[in-house]
C-alpha positions as CSV (number, residue, x, y, z in Angstrom):
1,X,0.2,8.4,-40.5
2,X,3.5,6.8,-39.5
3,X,6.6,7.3,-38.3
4,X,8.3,4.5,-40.3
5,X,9.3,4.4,-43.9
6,X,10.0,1.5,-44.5
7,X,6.4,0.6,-45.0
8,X,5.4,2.8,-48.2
9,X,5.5,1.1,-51.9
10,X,5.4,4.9,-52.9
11,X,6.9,8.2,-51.4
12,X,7.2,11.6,-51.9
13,X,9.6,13.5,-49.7
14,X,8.7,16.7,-48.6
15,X,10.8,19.5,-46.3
16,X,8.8,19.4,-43.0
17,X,5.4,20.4,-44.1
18,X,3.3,20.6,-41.7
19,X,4.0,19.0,-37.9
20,X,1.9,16.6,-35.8
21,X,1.2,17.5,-32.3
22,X,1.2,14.9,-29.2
23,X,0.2,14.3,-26.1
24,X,2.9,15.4,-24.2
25,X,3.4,18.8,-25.9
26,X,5.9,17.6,-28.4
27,X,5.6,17.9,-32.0
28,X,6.4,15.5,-35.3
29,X,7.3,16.8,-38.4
30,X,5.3,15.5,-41.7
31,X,8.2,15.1,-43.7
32,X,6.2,12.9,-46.6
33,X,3.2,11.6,-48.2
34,X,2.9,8.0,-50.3
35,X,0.9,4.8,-50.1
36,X,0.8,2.1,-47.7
37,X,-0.3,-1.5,-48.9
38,X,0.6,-5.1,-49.5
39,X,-1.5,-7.7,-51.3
40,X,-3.7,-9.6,-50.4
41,X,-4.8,-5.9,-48.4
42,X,-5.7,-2.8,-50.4
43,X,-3.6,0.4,-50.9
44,X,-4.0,3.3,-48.5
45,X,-3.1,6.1,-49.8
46,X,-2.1,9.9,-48.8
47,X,-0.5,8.2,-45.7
48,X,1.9,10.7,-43.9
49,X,5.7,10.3,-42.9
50,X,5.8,11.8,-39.2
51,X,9.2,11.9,-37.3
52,X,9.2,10.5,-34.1
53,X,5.8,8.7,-34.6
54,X,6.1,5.5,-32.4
55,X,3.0,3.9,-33.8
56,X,0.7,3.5,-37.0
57,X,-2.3,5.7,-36.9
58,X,-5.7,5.5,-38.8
59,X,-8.2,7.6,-39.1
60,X,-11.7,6.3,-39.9
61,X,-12.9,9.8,-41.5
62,X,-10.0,9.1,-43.9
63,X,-11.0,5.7,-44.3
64,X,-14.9,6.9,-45.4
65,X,-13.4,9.5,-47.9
66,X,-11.5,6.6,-49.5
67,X,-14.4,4.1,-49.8
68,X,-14.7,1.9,-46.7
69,X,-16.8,1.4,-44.1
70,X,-16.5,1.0,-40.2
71,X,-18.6,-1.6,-37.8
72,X,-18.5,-1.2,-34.6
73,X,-20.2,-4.0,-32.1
74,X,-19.5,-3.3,-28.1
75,X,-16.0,-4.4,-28.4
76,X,-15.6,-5.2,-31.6
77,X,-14.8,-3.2,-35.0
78,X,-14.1,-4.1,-38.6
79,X,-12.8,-2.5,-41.8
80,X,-15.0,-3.6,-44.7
81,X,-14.6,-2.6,-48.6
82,X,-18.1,-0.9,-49.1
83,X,-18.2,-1.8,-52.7
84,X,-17.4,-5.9,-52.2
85,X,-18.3,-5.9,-48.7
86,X,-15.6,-8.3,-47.6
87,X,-13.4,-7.7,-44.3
88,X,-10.0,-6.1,-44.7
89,X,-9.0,-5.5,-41.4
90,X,-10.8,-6.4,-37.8
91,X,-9.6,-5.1,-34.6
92,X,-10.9,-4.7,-31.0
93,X,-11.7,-1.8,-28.4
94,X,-9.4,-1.2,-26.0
95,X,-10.5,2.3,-24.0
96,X,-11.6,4.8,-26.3
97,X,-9.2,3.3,-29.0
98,X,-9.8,0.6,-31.7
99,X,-6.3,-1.4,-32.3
100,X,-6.6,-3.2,-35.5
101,X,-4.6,-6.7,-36.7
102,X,-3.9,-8.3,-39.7
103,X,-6.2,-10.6,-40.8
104,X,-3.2,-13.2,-41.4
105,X,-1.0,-12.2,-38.9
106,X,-3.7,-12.3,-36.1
107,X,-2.6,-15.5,-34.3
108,X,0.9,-13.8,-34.1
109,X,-0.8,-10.8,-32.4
110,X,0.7,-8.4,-35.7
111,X,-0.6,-5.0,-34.6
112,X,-1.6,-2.7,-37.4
113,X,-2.3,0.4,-37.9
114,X,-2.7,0.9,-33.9
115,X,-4.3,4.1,-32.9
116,X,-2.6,4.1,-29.4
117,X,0.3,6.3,-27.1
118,X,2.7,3.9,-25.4
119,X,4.0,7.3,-23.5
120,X,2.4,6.3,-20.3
121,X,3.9,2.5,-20.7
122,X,7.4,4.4,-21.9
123,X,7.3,6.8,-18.8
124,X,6.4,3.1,-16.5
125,X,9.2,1.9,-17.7
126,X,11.8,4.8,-17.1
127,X,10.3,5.1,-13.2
128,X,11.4,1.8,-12.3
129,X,8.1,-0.1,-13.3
130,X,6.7,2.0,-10.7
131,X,2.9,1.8,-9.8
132,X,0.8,3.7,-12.3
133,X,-1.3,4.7,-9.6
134,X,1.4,6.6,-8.1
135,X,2.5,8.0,-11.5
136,X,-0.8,9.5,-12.0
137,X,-0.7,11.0,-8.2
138,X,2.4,12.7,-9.2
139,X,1.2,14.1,-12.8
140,X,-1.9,15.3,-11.5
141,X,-1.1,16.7,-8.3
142,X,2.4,18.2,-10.2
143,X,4.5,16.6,-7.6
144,X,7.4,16.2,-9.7
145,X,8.5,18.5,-12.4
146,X,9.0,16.8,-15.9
147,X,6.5,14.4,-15.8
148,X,4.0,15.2,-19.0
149,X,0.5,16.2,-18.6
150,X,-1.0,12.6,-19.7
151,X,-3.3,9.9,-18.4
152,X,-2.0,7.4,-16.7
153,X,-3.9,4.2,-16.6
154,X,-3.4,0.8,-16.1
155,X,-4.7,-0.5,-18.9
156,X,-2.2,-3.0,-20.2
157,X,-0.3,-5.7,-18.2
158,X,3.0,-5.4,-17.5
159,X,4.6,-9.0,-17.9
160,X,7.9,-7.9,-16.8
161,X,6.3,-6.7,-13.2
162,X,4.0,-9.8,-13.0
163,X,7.4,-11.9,-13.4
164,X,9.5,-10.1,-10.8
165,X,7.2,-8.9,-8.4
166,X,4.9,-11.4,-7.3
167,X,4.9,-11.5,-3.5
168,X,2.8,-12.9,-0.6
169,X,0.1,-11.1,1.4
170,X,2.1,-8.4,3.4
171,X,1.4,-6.6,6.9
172,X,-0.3,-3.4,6.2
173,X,1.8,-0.3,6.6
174,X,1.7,2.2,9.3
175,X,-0.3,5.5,8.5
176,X,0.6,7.1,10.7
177,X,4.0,9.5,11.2
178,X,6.1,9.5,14.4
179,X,8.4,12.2,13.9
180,X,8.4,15.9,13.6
181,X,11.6,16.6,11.6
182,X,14.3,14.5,9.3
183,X,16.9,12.7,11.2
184,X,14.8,12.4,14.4
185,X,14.6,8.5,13.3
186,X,16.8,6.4,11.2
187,X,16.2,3.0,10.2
188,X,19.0,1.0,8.9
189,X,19.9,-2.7,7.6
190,X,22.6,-4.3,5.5
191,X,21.5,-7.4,3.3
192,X,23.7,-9.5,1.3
193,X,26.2,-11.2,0.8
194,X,25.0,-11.1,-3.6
195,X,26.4,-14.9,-4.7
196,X,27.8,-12.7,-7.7
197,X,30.1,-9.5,-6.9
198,X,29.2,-6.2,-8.2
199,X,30.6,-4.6,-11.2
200,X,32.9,-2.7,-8.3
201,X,33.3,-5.7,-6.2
202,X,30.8,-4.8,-3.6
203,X,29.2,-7.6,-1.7
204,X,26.9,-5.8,0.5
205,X,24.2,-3.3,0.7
206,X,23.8,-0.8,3.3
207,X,20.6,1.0,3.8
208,X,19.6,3.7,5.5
209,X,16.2,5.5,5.8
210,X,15.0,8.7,7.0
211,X,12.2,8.1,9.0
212,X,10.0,11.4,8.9
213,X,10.5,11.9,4.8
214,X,11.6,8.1,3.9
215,X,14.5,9.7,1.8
216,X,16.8,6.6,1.2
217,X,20.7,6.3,1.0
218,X,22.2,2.7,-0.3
219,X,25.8,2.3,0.2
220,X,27.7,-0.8,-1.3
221,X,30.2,-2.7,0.7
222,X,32.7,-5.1,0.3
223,X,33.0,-6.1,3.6
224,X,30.2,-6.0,6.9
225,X,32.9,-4.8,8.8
226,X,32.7,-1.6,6.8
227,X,29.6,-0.6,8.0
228,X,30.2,1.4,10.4
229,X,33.1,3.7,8.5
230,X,30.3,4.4,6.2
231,X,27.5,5.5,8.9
232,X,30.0,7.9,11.0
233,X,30.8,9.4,7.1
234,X,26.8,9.4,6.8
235,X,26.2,10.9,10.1
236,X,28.9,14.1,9.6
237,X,27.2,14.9,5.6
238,X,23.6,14.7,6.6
239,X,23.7,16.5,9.6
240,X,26.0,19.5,7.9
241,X,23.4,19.1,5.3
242,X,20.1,19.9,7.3
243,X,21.9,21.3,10.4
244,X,19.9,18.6,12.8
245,X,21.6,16.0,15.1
246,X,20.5,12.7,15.1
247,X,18.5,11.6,17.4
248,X,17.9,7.5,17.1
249,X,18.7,5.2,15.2
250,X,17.1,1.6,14.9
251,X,18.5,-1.5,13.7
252,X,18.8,-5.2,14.1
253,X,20.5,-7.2,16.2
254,X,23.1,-8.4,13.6
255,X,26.7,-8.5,14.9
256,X,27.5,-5.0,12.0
257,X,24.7,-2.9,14.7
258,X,25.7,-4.5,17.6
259,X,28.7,-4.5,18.9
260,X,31.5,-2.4,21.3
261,X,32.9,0.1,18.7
262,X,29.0,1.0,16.9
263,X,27.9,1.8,20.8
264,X,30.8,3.7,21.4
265,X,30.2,5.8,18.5
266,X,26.8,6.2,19.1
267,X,26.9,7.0,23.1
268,X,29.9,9.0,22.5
269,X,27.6,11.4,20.0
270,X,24.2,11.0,21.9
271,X,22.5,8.6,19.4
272,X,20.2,6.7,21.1
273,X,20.7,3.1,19.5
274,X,17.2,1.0,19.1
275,X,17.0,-3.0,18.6
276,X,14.6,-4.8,17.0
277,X,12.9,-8.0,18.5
278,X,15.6,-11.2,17.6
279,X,13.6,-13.2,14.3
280,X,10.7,-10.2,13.9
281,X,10.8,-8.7,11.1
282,X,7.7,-6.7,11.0
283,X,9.0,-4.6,13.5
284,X,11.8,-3.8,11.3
285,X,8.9,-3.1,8.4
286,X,9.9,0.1,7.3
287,X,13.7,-1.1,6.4
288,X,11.8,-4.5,5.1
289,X,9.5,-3.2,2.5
290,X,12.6,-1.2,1.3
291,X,14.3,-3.6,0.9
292,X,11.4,-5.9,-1.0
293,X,10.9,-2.6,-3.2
294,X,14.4,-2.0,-4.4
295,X,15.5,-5.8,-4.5
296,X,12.3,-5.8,-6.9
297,X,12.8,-3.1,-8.9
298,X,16.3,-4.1,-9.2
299,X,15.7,-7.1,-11.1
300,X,12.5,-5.7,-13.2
301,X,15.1,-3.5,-14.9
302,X,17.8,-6.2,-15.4
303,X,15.7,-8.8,-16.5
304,X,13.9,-7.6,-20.1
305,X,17.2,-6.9,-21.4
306,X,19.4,-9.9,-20.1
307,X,21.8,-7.9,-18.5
308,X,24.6,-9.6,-16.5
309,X,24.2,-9.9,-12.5
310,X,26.9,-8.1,-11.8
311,X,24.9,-4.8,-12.6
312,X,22.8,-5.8,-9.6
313,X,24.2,-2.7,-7.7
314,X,23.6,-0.3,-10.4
315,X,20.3,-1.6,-10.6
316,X,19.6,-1.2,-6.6
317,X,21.0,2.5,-6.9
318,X,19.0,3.7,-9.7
319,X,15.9,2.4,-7.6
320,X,16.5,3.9,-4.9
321,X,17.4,7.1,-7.0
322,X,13.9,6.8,-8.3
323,X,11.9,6.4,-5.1
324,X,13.4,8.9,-3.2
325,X,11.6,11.4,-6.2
326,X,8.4,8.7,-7.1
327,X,6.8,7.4,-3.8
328,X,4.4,9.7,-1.9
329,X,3.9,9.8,1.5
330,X,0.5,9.3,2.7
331,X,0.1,11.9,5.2
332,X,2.1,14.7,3.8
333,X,0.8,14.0,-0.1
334,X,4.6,15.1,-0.9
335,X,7.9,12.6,-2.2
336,X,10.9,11.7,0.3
337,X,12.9,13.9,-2.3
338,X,10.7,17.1,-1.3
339,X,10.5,16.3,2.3
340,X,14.1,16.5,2.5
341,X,14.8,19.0,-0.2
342,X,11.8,21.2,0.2
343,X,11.7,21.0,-3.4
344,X,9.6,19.1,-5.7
345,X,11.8,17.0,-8.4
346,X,12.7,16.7,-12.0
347,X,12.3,13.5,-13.8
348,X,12.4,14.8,-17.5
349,X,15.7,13.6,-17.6
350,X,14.8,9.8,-17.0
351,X,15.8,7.2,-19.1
352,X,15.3,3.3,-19.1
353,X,17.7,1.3,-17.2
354,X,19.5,-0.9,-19.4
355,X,18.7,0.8,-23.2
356,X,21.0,0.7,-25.7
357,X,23.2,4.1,-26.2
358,X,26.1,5.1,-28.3
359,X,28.9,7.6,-27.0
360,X,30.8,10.0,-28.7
361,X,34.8,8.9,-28.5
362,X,36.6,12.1,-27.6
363,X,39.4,10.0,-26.3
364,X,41.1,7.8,-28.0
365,X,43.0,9.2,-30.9
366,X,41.0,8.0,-33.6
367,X,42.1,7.8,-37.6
368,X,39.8,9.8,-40.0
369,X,37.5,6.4,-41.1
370,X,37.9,4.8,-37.3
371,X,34.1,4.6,-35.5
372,X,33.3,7.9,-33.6
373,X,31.5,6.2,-30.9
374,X,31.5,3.6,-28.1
375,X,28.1,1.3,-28.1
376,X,27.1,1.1,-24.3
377,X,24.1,0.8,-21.8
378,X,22.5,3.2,-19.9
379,X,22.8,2.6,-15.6
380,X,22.9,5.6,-14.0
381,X,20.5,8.5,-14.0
382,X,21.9,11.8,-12.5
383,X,20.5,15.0,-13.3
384,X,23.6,16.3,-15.0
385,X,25.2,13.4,-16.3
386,X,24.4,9.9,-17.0
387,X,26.2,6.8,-16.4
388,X,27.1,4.6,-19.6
389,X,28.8,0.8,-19.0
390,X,31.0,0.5,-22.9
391,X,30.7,-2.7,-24.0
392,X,34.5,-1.6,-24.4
393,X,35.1,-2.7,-21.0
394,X,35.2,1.4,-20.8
395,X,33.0,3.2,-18.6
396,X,31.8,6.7,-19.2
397,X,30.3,9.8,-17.4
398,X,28.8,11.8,-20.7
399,X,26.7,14.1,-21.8
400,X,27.1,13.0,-25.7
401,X,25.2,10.5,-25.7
402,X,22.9,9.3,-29.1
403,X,19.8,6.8,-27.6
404,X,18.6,3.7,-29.8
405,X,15.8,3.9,-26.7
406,X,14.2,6.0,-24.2
């Protein structure tokens, strides 16, 4: 079966007879049935047309009905005609799975008829190139809600995170928590300037963590001197929010932390104000991985689809949107999100940073045979809307969005 039909020589159209379960509970609908084949290679026939099939399936019981045989050597398997006996295709065993090539098109790596999901590579890839380690702590202990019941292995290597992630031999983290209750500690630490501005101008990035949950705020500044505006706008929405004060707050020495008007604010409202040692990070490690993660993350999502620098703060924020609900604390086994939330979150509504979208113009007053839609990129996730960037120089918040990817 297949999902694309482009590939038969003949095919019958049929009205949805019949559907196609997956693996993570959706269903494809056969909506035809034809031959598949190309010379030199034989004709398969009876192949089905599935909607939404990502990838060519075989199966080898359909294979022995139709004449061929199957050899399978530890990790290696081949197609032969039984009456000539001659190789049509050869594959190897990845898993439990045998992914076939072209005999021709083996050098170029031409997958064929590949018996393999790429939903847990799809589901990598919408988390931020998160850890698939952590992706299958959440699934299997239901941490998060969306997330489909699949495995999640690492069986394939992700160039992308080998190319923008590479890092030296790091301290180990602490295993240990501190704190009792959110907003007892908060770590904080501004990094920039970017050598490119944002797509808003921003220069800096403030961030701010929560200690007991690790829940994570990123606020981007033009200025340093901005800072702290932001934090006594922080301070008054998080504490309303959970209905704790803050105790302490821990910082560097830089001159945005330290410095007559921060110290009044903070002594005037009972923070008690915490320095780390001058040129030691790893006392700052908390604030320092963070930073490492998201600065990572960041450019693993700009990267595979050339996108422009100046999306480096949409980028930052939709990684710290995504580890706030995809990182798991060691000793509570729960996210930042639910820590802080007491509620588990959704990530069915995920989508990869930078795909390709087109958006329903509702706008602009449009003649009968003018396009009806924008063609934009995905940045934002949000749980009731999703930010698009218009290649219009237009930006949207929608809802009517049609997805060239997932």
């Amino acid at each position: 079966m297949t999902g694309d039909a482009s590939l038969f020589i003949i095919l019958s159209k049929k009205n949805k007879e019949g559907y196609v379960s997956f693996g993570n509970n959706l269903r494809g609908y056969i909506i035809g049935i034809g031959d598949i084949g190309k010379a030199p290679y034989p004709v398969i026939k009876d192949v089905c047309l599935v909607t939404e099939l990502k990838h060519n399936l075989l199966s080898i019981s359909h294979l022995a009905d139709h004449g061929y045989g199957i050899n399978s050597v530890k990790d290696k398997c081949t197609i032969v005609d039984s009456s000539t006996g001659s190789t049509i295709f050869e594959g190897i065993r990845e898993d439990n799975i045998c992914v076939f090539y072209l005999l021709e098109d083996a050098n170029k790596v031409g997958r064929c008829l590949m018996a393999k999901s790429i939903e847990s590579q799809l589901w990598h890839m919408r988390l931020g190139h998160a850890n698939m380690d952590t992706i299958s702590r959440l699934s299997t202990k239901k941490l998060v809600r969306g997330l489909p019941d699949i495995s999640f292995k690492k069986d394939t290597v992700c160039s992308e995170c080998k190319k923008n992630k590479a890092t030296k031999s790091a301290f180990k983290s602490k295993n240990t928590v501190s704190t009792t209750r959110p907003l007892q500690l908060l770590h904080m630490d501004l990094f920039g300037p970017s050598r490119i501005a944002s797509l808003g101008g921003k220069l800096y990035a403030f961030v701010i963590i929560d200690d007991f949950s690790r829940y994570t705020w990123i606020y981007f500044l033009a200025r340093k001197n901005d800072v702290l505006s932001e934090f006594v706008t922080f301070c008054k929405k998080v504490q309303n929010e959970k209905g704790f004060m803050i105790t302490r707050i821990r910082s560097d020495h830089d001159g945005e932390f330290e410095n007559a008007e921060f110290k009044q604010f903070c002594d005037t409202h009972g923070y008690l104000h915490e320095f780390y040692c001058p040129r030691t990070p790893q006392q700052n490690g908390v604030v320092e991985r963070k930073n490492r993660t998201l600065s990572e993350m960041a450019r693993v999502m700009l990267n595979p689809f050339s996108l422009p620098i100046y999306f480096w703060a949409e980028a930052v924020n939709t990684a710290c949107y995504i580890l706030n609900r995809v990182l798991i604390r060691p000793i509570s086994k729960k996210t930042p999100y639910e820590l802080w939330f007491d509620r588990t979150p959704n990530v069915s509504y995920f989508k990869i940073f930078g795909y390709k979208c087109f958006i329903l113009n509702t706008k602009d007053n449009l003649s009968k045979f003018d396009e009806k839609v924008d063609e934009g990129i995905f940045f934002r996730l949000c749980s009731k809307e999703q930010r698009i960037q218009s290649l219009q120089q237009k930006n949207h918040d929608h809802r009517r969005i049609n997805q060239c990817q997932v």
